[in-house]
C-alpha positions as CSV (number, residue, x, y, z in Angstrom):
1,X,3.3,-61.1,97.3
2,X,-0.3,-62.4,97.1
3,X,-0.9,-60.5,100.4
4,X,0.3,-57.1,99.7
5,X,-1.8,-57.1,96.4
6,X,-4.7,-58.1,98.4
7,X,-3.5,-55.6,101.2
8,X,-3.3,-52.8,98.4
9,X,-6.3,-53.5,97.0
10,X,-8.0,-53.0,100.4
11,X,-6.4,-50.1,101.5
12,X,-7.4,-48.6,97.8
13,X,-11.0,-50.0,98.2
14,X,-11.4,-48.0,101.9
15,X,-10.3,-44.8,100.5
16,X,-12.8,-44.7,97.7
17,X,-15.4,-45.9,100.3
18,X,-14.4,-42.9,102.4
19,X,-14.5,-40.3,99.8
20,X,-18.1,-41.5,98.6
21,X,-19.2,-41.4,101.8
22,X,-17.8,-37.5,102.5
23,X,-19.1,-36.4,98.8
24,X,-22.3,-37.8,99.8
25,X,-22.7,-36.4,103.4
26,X,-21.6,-32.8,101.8
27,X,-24.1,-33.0,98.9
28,X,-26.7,-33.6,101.7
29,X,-25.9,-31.4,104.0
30,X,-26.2,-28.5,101.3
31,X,-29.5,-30.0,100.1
32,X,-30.7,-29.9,103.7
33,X,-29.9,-26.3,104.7
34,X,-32.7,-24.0,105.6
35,X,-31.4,-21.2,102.8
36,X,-32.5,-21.9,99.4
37,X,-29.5,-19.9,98.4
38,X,-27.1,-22.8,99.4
39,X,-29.0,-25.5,97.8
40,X,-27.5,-26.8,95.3
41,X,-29.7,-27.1,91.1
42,X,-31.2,-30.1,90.4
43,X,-29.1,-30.7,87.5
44,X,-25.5,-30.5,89.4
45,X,-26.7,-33.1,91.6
46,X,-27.9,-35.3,89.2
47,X,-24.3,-34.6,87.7
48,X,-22.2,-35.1,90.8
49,X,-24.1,-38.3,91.7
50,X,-23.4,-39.7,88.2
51,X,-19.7,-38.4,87.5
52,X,-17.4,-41.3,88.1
53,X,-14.2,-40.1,89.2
């Protein structure tokens, strides 16, 4: 029992981990695009980066 707790917890822990890691590379990849059009404002990525989901 103790092991698929621990088991569950890890699998839950790597999913967050990867969704942080995509939300981050996306934010980045918008902030680093030669139009300024695409760029996301300053104030939604202050947001996003704060916003616990």
């Amino acid at each position: 029992m103790v092991r698929f707790i621990l088991c569950s917890r890890w699998t839950v822990d790597i999913g967050i981990s990867l969704y942080w890691d995509w939300r981050y590379t996306r934010i980045g990849k918008e902030l680093h695009s030669a139009n300024p059009a695409l760029h996301p404002k300053k104030a939604d990525v202050i947001r996003l980066l704060w916003q616990r989901d």
